[in-house]
Legacy VTK file of the C-alpha trace (Angstrom):
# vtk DataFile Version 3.0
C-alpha trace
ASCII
DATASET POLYDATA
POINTS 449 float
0.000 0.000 0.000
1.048 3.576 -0.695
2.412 5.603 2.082
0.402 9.601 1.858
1.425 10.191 5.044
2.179 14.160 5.187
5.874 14.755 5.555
6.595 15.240 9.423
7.703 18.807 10.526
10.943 19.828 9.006
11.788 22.693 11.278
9.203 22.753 14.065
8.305 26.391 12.570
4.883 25.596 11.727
2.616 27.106 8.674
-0.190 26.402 6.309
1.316 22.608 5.686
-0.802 21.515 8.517
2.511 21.303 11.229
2.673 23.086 14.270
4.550 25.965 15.323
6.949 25.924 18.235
5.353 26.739 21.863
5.923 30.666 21.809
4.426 33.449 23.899
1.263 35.799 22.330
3.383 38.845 23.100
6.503 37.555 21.023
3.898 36.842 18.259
2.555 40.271 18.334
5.956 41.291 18.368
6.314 39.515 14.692
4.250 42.323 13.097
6.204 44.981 11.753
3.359 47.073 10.377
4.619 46.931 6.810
0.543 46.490 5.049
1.775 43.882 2.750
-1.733 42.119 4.462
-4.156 45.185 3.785
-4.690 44.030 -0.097
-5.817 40.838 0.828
-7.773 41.245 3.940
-11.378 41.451 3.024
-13.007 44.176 5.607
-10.178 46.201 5.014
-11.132 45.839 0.852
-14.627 46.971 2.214
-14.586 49.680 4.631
-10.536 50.864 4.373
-10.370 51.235 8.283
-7.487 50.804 9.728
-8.797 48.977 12.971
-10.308 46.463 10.245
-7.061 45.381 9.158
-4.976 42.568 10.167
-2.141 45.092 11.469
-4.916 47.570 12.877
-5.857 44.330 14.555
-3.039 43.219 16.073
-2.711 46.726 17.209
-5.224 46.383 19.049
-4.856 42.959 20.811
-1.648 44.027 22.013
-3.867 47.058 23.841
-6.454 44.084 25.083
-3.256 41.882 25.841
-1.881 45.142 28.578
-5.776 46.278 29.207
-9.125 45.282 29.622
-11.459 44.947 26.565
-13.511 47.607 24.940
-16.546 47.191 23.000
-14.818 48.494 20.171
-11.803 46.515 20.091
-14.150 43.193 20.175
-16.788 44.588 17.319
-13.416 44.920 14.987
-12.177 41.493 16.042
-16.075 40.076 15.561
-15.587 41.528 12.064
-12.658 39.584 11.347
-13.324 36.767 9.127
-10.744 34.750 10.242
-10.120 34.072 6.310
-6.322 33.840 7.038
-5.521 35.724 3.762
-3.443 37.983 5.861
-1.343 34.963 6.884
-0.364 33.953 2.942
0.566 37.938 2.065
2.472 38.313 5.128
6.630 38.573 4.173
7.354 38.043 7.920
5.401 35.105 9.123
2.838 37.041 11.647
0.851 33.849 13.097
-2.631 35.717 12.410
-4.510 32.921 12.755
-3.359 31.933 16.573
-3.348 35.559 17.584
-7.081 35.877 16.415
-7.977 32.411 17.873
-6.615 33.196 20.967
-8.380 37.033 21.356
-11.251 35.639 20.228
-11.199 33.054 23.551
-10.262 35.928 25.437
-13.524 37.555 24.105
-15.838 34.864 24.997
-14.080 34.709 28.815
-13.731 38.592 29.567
-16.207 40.575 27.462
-20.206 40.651 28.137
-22.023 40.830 25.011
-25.339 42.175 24.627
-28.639 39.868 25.239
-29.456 39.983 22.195
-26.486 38.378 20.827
-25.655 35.953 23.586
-29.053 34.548 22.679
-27.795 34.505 18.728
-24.810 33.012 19.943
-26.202 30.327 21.835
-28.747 29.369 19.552
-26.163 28.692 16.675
-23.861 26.903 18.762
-26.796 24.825 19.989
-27.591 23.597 16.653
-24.665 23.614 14.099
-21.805 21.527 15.797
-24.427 18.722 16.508
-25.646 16.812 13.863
-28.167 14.966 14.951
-29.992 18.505 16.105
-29.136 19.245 12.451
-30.885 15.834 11.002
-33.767 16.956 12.766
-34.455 19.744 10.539
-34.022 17.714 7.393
-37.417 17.433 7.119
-39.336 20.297 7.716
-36.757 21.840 5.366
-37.319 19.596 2.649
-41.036 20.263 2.870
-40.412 23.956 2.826
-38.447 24.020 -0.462
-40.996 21.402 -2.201
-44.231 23.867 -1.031
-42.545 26.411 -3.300
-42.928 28.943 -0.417
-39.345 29.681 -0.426
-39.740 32.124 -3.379
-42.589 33.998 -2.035
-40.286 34.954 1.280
-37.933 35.636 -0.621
-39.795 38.101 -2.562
-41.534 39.536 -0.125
-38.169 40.372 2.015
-40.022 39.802 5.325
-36.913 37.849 6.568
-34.906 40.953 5.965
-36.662 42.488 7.605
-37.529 41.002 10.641
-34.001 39.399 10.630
-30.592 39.722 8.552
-29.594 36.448 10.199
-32.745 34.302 9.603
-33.201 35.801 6.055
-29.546 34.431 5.681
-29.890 31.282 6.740
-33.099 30.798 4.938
-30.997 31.663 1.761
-27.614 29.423 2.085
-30.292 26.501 2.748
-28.648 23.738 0.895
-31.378 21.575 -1.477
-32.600 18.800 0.984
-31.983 15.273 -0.803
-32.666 11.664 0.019
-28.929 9.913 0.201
-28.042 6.678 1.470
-26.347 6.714 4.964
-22.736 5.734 4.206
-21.487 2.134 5.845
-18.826 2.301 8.368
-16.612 0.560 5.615
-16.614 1.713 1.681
-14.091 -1.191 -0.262
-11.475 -0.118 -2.194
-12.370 -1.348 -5.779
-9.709 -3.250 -7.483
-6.432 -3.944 -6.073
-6.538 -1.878 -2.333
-3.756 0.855 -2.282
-4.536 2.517 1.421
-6.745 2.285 4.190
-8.115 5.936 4.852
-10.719 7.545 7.501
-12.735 10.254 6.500
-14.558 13.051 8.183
-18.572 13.347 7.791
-18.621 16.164 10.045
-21.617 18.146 11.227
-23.500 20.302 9.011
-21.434 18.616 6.275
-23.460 15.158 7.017
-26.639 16.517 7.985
-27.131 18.793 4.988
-24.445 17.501 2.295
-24.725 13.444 2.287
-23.835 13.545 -1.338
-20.998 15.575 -0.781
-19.453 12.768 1.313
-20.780 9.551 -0.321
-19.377 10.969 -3.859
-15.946 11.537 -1.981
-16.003 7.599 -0.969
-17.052 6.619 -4.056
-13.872 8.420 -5.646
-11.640 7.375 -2.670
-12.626 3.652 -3.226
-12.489 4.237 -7.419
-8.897 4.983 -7.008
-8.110 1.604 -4.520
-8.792 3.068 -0.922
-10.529 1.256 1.814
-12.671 4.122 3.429
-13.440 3.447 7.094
-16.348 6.010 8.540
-16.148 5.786 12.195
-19.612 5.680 13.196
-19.168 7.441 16.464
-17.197 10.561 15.266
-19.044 13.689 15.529
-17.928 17.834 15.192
-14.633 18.118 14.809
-15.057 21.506 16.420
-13.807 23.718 13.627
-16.650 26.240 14.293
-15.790 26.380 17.783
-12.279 27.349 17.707
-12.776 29.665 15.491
-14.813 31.462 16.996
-12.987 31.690 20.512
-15.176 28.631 22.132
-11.710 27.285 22.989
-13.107 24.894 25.782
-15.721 23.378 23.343
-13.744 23.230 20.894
-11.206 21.091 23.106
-13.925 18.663 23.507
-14.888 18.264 20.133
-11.382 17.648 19.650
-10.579 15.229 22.127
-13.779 13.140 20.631
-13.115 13.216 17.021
-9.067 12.071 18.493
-10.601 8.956 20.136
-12.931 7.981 17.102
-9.945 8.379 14.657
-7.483 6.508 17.052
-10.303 3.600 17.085
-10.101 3.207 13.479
-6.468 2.686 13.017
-6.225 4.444 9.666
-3.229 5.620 7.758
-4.363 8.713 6.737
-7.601 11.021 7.179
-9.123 12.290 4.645
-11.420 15.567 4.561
-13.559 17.314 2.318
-14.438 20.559 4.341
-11.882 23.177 4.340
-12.693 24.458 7.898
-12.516 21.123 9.054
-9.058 20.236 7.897
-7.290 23.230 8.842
-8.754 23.024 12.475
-7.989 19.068 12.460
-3.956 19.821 11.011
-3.498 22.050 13.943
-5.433 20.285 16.703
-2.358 20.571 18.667
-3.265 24.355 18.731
-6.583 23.591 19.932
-5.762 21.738 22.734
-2.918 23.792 23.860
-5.001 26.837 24.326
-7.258 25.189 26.729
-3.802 23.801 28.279
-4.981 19.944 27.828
-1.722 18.635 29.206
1.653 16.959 27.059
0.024 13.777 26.543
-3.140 15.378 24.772
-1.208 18.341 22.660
0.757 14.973 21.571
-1.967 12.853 20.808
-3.605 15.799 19.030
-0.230 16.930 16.797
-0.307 12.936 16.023
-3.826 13.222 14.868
-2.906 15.991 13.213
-0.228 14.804 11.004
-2.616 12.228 9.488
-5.145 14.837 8.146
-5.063 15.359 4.381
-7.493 17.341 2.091
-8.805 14.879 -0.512
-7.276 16.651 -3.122
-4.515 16.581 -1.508
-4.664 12.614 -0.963
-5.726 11.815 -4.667
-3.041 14.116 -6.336
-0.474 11.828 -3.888
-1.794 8.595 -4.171
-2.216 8.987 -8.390
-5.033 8.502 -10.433
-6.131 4.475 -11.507
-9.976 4.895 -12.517
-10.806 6.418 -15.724
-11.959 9.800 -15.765
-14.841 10.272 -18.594
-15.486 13.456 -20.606
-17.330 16.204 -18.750
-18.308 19.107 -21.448
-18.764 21.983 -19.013
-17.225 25.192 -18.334
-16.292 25.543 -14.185
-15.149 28.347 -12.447
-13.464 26.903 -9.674
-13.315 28.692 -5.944
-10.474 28.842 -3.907
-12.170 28.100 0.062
-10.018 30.033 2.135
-9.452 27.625 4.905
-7.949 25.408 1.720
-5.835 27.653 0.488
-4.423 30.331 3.359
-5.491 27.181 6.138
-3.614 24.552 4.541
-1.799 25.749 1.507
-3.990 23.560 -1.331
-4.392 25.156 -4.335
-2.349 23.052 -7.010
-4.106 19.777 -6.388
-7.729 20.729 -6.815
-6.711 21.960 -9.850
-5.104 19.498 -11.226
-7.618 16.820 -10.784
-9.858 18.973 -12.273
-7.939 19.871 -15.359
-7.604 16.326 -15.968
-10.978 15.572 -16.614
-11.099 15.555 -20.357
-13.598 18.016 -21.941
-13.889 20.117 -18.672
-13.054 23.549 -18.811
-11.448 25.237 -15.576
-11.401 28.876 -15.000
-9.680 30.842 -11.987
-11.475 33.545 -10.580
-10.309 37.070 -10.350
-9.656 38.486 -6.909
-9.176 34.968 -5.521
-7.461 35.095 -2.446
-10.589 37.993 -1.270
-12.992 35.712 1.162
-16.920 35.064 -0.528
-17.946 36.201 2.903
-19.489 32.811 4.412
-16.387 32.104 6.379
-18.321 28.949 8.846
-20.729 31.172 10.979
-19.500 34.407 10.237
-22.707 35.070 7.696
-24.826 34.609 10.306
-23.072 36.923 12.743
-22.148 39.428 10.135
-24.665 39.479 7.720
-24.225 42.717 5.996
-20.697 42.300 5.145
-21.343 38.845 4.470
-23.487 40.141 1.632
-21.375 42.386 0.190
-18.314 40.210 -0.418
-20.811 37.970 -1.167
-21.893 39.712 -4.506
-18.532 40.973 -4.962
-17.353 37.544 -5.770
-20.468 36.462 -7.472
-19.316 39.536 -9.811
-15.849 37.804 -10.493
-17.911 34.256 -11.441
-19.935 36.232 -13.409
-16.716 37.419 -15.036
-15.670 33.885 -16.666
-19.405 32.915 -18.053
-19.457 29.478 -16.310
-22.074 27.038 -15.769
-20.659 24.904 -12.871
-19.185 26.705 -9.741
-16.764 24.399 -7.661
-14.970 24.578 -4.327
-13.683 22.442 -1.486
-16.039 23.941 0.686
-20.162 23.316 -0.010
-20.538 26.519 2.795
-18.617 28.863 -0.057
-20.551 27.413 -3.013
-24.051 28.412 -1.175
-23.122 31.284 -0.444
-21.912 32.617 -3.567
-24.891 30.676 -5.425
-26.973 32.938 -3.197
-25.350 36.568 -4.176
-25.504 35.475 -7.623
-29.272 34.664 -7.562
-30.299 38.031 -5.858
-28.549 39.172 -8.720
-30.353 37.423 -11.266
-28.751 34.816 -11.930
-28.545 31.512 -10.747
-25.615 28.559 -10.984
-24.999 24.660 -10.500
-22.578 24.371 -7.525
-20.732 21.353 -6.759
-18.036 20.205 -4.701
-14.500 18.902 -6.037
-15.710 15.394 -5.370
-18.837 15.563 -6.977
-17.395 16.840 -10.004
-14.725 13.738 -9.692
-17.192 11.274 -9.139
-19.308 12.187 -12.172
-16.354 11.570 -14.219
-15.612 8.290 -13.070
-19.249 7.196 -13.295
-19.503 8.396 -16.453
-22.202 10.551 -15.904
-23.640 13.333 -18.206
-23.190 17.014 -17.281
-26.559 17.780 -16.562
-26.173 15.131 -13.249
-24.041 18.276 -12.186
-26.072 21.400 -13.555
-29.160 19.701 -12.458
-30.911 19.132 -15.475
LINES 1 450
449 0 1 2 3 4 5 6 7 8 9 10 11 12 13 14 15 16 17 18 19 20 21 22 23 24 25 26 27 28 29 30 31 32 33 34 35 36 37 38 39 40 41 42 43 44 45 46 47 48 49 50 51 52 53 54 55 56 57 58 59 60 61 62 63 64 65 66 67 68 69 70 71 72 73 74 75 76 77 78 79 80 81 82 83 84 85 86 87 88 89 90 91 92 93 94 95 96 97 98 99 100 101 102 103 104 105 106 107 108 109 110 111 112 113 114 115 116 117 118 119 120 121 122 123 124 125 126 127 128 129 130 131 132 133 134 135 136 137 138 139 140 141 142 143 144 145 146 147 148 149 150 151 152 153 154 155 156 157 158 159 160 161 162 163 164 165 166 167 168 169 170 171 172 173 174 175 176 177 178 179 180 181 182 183 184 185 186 187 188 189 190 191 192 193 194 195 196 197 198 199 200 201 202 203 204 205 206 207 208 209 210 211 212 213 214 215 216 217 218 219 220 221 222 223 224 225 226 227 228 229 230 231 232 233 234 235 236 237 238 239 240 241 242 243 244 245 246 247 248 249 250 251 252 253 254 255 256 257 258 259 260 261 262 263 264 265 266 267 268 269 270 271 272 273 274 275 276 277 278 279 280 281 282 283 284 285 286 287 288 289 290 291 292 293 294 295 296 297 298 299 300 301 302 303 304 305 306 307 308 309 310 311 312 313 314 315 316 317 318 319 320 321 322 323 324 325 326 327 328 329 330 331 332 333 334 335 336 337 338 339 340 341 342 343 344 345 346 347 348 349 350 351 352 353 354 355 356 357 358 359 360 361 362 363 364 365 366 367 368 369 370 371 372 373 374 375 376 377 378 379 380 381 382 383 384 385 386 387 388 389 390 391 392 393 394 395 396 397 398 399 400 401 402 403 404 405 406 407 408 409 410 411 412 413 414 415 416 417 418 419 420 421 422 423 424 425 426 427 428 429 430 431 432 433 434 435 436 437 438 439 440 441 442 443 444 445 446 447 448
């Protein structure tokens, strides 16, 4: 069997290749910043609004205040309005660890800062629901009634959600088509001679409102000569969580998806949710801000080692199955937890491009967030909306039929701006488009024809 193993750490230094950094202070990674705005191109509020407090640097500026101080309400709306994109993190010339400095404020929030009523009840409510999936499964079929009675249009028409509520009307939108699929079995055979033994990662909202997503990804997986094992009792990985500052939750989402995975005795885990991966790559992180104890943080940094995108897996492991003409022009999305969370950007690609007949096109402005960014849509609605349309502008731009991404959350929610626009798309997720290949499948399986 093949070895896709990711490389261990070569330096201890840490980055977007899923290893951890060395144990260093948040005041000597403050001290990393040296102002120089290489990040304010890329960062998307700072693209919106030009404020300097809405800036990674303006940011850090102010966490080293919070770091000497006590909070203000102003420091934590301009860390709330963070996306947490980690765009910032790719531009930056002198490796400023954005991602564990806003992690960590954004724990330091949720401990020291008293939020309104209003949105304490918001905040509860979503974190209720989303990491749990069987609370999620629940609403699979009052949703699926919703969307068949047609009355989906008429709200959306009538803009009463807007109204009443940026949040619900948003949620109400991003609604993913409710289909019937197959639960998958806790073991999908490698067909043909068996190359690896993989786990993969159903996740929360991923399993509860994309089943297709993940059964096409095990189809491929076992196509190309992998033994999938889906460990029945894994649940959140917690990637919602963490990132947004529920460090304690997110330690025990952690330390449960660690246990399931260790179960299953698996070379290699594969996921198809950007969030999920980059959380999952640095669960040492995770568990170290909660301060989980040597034996955990190692436990989670082995975990973490074994975590591969499933691009990144296929473009390792090498095609065997054939891959059968797709006629279709794609505009494919870069998810930003894929590319600034875990450096992928080559591999999606290239499986893509080598689908004969299928026509890939890059969108302009890439590296600038669609605005859905796990939860933030919901929190932030408004500036959710407007990065929203900006990017449906730049798919607009390369007159495709099929929009793809790593990350079903991103498709939605660009799908969405485009259709309050006036136009609607197919979205699909790398897999999906794989699997159709493979199957042999015509395009209109993917453009919903």
């Amino acid at each position: 069997m093949t070895d896709i193993s990711p490389p261990p750490p070569s330096d201890g230094t840490g980055g977007t290749d899923g290893t951890e950094p060395q144990a260093r202070s948040f005041g000597d990674l403050l001290d990393d910043c040296v102002h120089c705005g290489f990040c304010l191109p890329s960062c998307p509020t700072y693209v919106l609004w030009g404020e300097e407090m809405d800036s990674p640097r303006g940011r850090i500026h102010l966490m080293a205040q919070a770091h000497e101080d006590v909070l203000t309400d102003s420091a934590v709306q301009h860390f709330d309005q963070c996306l947490g994109c980690l765009a910032c993190v790719s531009a930056c010339p002198s490796g400023v660890r954005y991602d564990s400095l806003i992690e960590t404020t954004r724990a330091k929030v949720e401990r020291e800062h008293e939020r309104g009523v209003g949105e304490r009840l918001l905040r509860a409510a979503v974190f209720a629901l989303f990491p749990h999936r069987g609370r999620l499964e629940l609403l699979r079929g009052p949703l699926r009634a919703y969307q068949a009675s047609g009355a989906s249009a008429l709200v959306r028409r009538s803009g009463v959600l807007d109204r009443l509520s940026p949040t619900l009307a948003t949620m109400e939108r991003v609604a993913p088509p409710i289909r019937r699929t197959p639960a998958l079995p806790e073991l999908v055979p490698a067909v043909g001679r068996r190359r690896a033994v993989v786990g993969m990662l159903t996740g929360c909202v991923q399993g509860a409102f994309f089943p297709h997503v993940n059964t096409a990804t095990a189809r491929v997986l076992a196509s190309e000569g992998a033994d999938v094992v889906v460990p029945p009792s894994q649940g959140c990985c917690g990637a919602l969580s963490a990132h947004s500052g529920r460090a304690e939750e997110a330690a025990r989402f952690a330390r449960a998806t660690i246990e399931a995975f260790e179960r299953a005795g698996v070379e290699a885990i594969v996921v198809n949710s950007a969030g999920c991966g980059s959380t999952m790559k640095h669960y040492g992180q995770v568990l170290a801000e909660v301060s989980a104890g040597r034996e955990w943080e190692r436990r989670a940094e082995a975990l973490g080692a074994k975590v591969v995108d499933l691009t990144e897996f296929l473009t390792e492991l090498g095609p065997v199955a054939e891959r059968r003409p797709l006629p279709l022009r794609a505009a494919y999305h870069d998810a930003c937890h894929l590319s600034h969370g875990q450096g992928v950007t080559r591999q999606p690609r290239e499986l893509l491009r080598d689908i004969p007949g299928l026509e890939v096109a890059d969108l302009p402005n890439a590296d600038i967030c669609c605005g859905s960014a796990g939860v933030y849509n919901l929190f932030q609605p408004e500036a959710a909306r407007e990065l929203g349309e900006r990017k449906s502008a730049d798919v607009r731009s390369t007159d495709a039929e099929l929009l793809v991404a790593g990350n079903p959350g991103c498709s939605l929610q660009i799908a969405s701006a485009m259709e309050r626009g006036g136009r609607t798309i197919a979205v699909a997720h790398t897999a999906q488009v794989l699997d159709a290949s493979i199957r042999g499948l015509p395009p209109s399986a993917l453009l919903g024809g």
